[in-house]
N, C-alpha and C positions, 0 to 999 in steps of 0.2 A: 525694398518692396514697400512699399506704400498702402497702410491700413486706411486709414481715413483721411477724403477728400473733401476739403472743405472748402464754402465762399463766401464773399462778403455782402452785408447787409445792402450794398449796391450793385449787387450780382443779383438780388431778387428783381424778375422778368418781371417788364414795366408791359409788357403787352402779354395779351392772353390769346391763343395760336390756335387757328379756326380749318378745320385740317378738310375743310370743303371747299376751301379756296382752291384745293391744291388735288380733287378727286377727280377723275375722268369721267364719272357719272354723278348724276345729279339724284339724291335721294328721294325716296316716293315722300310726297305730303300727308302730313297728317290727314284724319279725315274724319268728317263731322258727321256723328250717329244718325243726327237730326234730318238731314237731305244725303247722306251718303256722298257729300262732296267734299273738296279739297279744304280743310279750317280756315275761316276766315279770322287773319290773326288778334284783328279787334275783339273777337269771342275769347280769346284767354286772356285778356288784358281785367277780365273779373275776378281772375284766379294769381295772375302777376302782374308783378311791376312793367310799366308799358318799355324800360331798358332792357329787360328780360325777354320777354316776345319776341322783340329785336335781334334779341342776340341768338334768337329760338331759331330763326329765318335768314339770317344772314349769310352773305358767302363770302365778305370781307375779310381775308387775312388774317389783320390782328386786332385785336380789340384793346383800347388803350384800359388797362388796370388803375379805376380812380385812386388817387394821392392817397386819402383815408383807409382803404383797404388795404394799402401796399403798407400803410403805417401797423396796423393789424399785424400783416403776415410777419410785421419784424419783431413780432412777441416768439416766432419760430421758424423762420425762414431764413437763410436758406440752409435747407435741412439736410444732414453730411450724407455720401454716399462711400458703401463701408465695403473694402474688402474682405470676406467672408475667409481667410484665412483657415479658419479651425474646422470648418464644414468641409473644407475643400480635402483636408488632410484625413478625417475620417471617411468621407465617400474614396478614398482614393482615386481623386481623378485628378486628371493632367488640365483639365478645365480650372478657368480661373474665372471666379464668380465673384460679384457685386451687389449689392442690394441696396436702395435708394429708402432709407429711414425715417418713412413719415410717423411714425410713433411719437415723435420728440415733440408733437402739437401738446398743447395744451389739456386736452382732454382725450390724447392717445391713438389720433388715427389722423387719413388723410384728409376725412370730412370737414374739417373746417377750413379747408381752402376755398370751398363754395357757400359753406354758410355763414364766412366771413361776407362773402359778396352777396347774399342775397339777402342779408338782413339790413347792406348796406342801403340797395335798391329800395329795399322798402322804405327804409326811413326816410328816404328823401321822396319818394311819392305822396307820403304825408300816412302811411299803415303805422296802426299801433297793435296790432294782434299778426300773428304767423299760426296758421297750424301744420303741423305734419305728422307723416308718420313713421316708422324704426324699428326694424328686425330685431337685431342686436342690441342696440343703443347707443350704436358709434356714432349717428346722424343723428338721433333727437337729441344727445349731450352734446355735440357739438353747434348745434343751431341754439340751443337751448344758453350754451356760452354766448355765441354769437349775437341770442338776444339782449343778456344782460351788458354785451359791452357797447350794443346802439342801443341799449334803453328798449326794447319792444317784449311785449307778453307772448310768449310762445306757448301753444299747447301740443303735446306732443301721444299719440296714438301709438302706445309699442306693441307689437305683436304678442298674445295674452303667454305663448307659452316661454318666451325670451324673457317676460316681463314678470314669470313667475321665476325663470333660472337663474336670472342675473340679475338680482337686488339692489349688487352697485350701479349699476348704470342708470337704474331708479332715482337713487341718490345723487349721482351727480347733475340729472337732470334739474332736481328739488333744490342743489347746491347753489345752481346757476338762476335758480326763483321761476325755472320753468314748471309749468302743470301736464303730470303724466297721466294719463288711463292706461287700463289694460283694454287692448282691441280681440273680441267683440266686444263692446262695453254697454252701458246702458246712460251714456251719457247724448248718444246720439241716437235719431230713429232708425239708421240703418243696424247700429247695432244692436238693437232692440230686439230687431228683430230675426238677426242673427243667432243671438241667446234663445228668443223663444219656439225657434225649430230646433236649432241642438245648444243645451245648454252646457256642455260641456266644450265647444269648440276649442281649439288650441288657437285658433287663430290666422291670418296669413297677411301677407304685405300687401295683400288683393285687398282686404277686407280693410284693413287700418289705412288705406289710400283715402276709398270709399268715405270712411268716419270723417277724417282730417279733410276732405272737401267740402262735405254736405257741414262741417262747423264752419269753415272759413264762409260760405256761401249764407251761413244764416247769421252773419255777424256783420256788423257796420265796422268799417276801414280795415278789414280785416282779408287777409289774402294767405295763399297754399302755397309752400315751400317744400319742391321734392328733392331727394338730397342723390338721385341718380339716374341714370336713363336717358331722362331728357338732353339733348344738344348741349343746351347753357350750360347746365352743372358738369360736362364732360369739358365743356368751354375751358370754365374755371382751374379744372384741375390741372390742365396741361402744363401750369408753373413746376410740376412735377418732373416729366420729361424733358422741358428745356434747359432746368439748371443740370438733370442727368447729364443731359447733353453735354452741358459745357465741362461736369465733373468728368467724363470720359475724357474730354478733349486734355485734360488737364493730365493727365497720368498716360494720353497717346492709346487709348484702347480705343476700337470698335465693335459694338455687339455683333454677338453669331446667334444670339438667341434672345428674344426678351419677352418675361414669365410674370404674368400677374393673375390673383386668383379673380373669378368671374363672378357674380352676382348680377346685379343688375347693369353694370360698365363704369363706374365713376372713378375708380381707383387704377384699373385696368385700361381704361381711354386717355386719363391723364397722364399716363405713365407713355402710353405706346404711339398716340396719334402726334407728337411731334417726330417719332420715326419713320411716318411713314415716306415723307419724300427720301428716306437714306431706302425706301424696301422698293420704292418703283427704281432705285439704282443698282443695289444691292438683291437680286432676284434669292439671293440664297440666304437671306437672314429671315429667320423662323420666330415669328409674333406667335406664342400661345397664351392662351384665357383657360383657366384651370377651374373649370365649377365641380359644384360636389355629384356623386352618380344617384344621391338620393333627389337632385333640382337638376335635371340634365336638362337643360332649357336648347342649346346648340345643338348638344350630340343626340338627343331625341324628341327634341321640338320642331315643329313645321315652322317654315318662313312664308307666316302671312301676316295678314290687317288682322288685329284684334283690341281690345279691352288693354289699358292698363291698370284697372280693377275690378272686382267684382260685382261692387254695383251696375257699371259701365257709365261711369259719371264723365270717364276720361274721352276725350279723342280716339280714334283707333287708329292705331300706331303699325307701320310694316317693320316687322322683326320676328325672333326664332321665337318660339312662343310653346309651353305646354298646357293652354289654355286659358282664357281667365278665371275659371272655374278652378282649375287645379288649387287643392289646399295639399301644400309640401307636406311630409312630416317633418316632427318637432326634432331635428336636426340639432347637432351641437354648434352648427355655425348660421347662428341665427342672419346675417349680413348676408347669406346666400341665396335665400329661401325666399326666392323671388319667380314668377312662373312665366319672365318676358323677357328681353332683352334689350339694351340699345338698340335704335333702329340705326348709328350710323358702326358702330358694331357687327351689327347684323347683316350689312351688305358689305361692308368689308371682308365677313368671313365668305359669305355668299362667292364673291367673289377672287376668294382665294388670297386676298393679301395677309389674312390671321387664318389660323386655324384654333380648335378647340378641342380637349382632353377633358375628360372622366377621373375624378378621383376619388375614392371611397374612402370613409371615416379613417378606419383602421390604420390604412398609410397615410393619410396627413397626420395625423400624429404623432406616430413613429417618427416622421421625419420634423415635425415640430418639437417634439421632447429633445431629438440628437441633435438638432439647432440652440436651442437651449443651453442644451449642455456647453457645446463645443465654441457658440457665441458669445454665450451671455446674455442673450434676452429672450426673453418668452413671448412667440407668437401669439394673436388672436387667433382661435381657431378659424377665422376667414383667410388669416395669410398663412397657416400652416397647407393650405390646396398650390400655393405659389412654390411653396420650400418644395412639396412632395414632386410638383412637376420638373423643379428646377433638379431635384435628386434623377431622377428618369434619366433625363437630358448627359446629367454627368458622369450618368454609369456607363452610357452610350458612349459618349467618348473616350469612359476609361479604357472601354474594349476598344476602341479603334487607336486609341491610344493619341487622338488628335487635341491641341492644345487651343481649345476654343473657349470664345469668353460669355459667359452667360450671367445679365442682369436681372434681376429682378427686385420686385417693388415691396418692400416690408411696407403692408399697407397700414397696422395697426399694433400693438403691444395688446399683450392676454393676462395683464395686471391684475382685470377685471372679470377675466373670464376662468379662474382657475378651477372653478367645479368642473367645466366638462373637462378637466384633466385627470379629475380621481379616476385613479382605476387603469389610468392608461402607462 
């Protein structure tokens, strides 16, 4: 039996896998608030790099991954894919499960697969400032790295009550010579005036998008770095699922199941959207997206055009949406606590090739401590919604007693998140 699958620093994916080459429909266009028509993509070229847009729009295959970048990812790439052995033996199920270890980055998640690339983008457009913004803190410390190793000033927008929970992530932003606020903050107009109708807000990924624009937009060479959602950054990740790929191939498995927790899709896309030409073959292999039931964006969100913030600075995007107004509560997994969805996510589920599940605090944790235990590593509370769904799954087959293989994506290590652990 074979615990860890591992490959070489010339097995990391030279091309980045554009899974709309390969869809039977064609996704709805962004759309511009201004005239209510389809973006025209020169309008985001103020906000990105003009390779970015590109890649925003494209229906090309693959995308070749610049030399410089791929020399990046081999600070952690290609990251092992682990037989869960000890989880398997306490669920008692006949299921044999996997999980693909993007923890072993740098700064502990799978976010710097793209903000490796998009800080690469910028530097060669000639930007010397990024802003963004960060739930959690998995994506502004990771972009916040990603600044300091092309050299660029990143400022990063956390959402105010992640940014009061989780101090470390503060810190390693500061580490990497990034500059953090807490969003609503009073360093931008938007958030000003956030503060001055409720001064106590907690905050939302609505509102810290908002901030992190209206700064990029009032700054000279300066551009907006989002670390999910959008097409590119789901582009990026897919180096995810292809090396899955080959690690299956390597041990002779095929997935019956594959489990990533949901937020906004970047960890979840890159994981799944190279499988999807095995699921227009394979009719019976089950893609789920695991969000929490406090953000049920899927399982209680409508699938329309909306805002991806709260200002409405964004484009409007077709996806599941529980408004752009919605402010989530202050949730223990801040990375979830997002009120939209991918839109190529989004019509994916629409149309039935993913579906999506509901999971409540109490059991992702449960099932995040007994991974723990039984592992050896301590989830983010964002990948604990991945383990709980992956538990579901393997109970189900302990009653049928069928011996199916179920992977999923350790999107992140909870190092840094062990306060929402007290208690549990």
């Amino acid at each position: 039996m074979r615990r860890f699958v591992y490959l070489k620093e010339e097995d990391i994916p030279k091309y980045w896998y554009n899974v709309k080459a390969d869809l039977p429909f064609d996704l709805d266009p962004p759309i511009d608030p201004q005239n209510m028509k389809p973006m025209d993509p020169q309008k985001l070229e103020v906000l990105f790099p003009k390779a970015l847009v590109m890649q925003e729009g494209t229906k090309e295959r693959y995308i070749e991954i610049p030399q410089k970048v791929r020399e990046a990812y081999a600070l952690y790439r290609p990251t092992p894919l682990v037989r869960a052995i000890g989880f398997e033996k306490a669920l008692k199920s006949p299921a044999r499960i996997y999980y693909k270890n993007e923890s072993v980055s740098p700064t502990g998640s799978h976010k710097l697969n793209t903000a490796l690339a998009q800080a690469y983008y910028n530097l060669v457009e000639g930007t010397t400032k990024i802003s963004t913004e960060t739930g959690a803190g998995q994506w502004g410390s990771a972009l916040a790295f990603a600044g300091a190793y092309f050299n660029l000033d990143v400022n990063v927008f956390m959402v105010k009550i992640s940014f009061e929970q989780k101090p470390a992530r503060k810190y390693m932003v500061n580490l990497f010579n990034g500059k953090i606020h807490p969003s609503p903050s009073d360093f931008t107009n938007y958030g000003k005036k956030i503060l001055e109708i409720k001064p106590d807000s907690t905050g939302s990924l609505g509102m810290a998008i908002s901030e992190a624009i209206e700064f990029a937009l009032s700054k000279e060479k300066t551009h907006y770095s989002l670390g999910s959602v959008l097409d590119h950054v789901l582009l990026h990740q897919t180096v995810i699922g292809q090396e899955t790929q080959k690690q299956l191939e390597l041990v002779g498995e095929e997935p019956d199941v594959l489990i990533g927790c949901f937020g906004g899709g970047s960890n979840f896309g890159g994981f799944t959207l190279p499988f999807i030409p095995l699921k227009m073959k394979k009719k019976s292999l089950e893609i789920v997206a695991c969000e929490p039931t406090e953000c049920p964006s899927f399982t209680k969100g409508e699938y329309k055009y909306d805002y991806g913030d709260t200002a409405h600075l964004t484009p409007m995007l077709k996806m599941y949406t529980l408004g752009s107004e919605f402010v989530p509560p202050p949730i223990y997994a801040g990375g979830l606590r997002y009120h939209g969805a991918s839109p190529i996510i989004s019509r994916l589920v629409k149309e039935n090739y993913m579906k999506a599940i509901a999971i409540p605090q109490d059991e992702a944790f449960e099932y995040a401590k007994l991974f723990a235990i039984t592992e050896g590593i301590i989830p983010a509370p964002e990948t604990s919604h991945a383990i709980a769904g992956v538990a579901r799954y393997a109970k189900e087959f302990a009653k049928s007693g069928e011996e199916k293989v179920i992977v999923f994506n350790f999107s992140g290590h909870g190092l840094l998140d062990l306060n929402s652990y007290v208690g549990k």
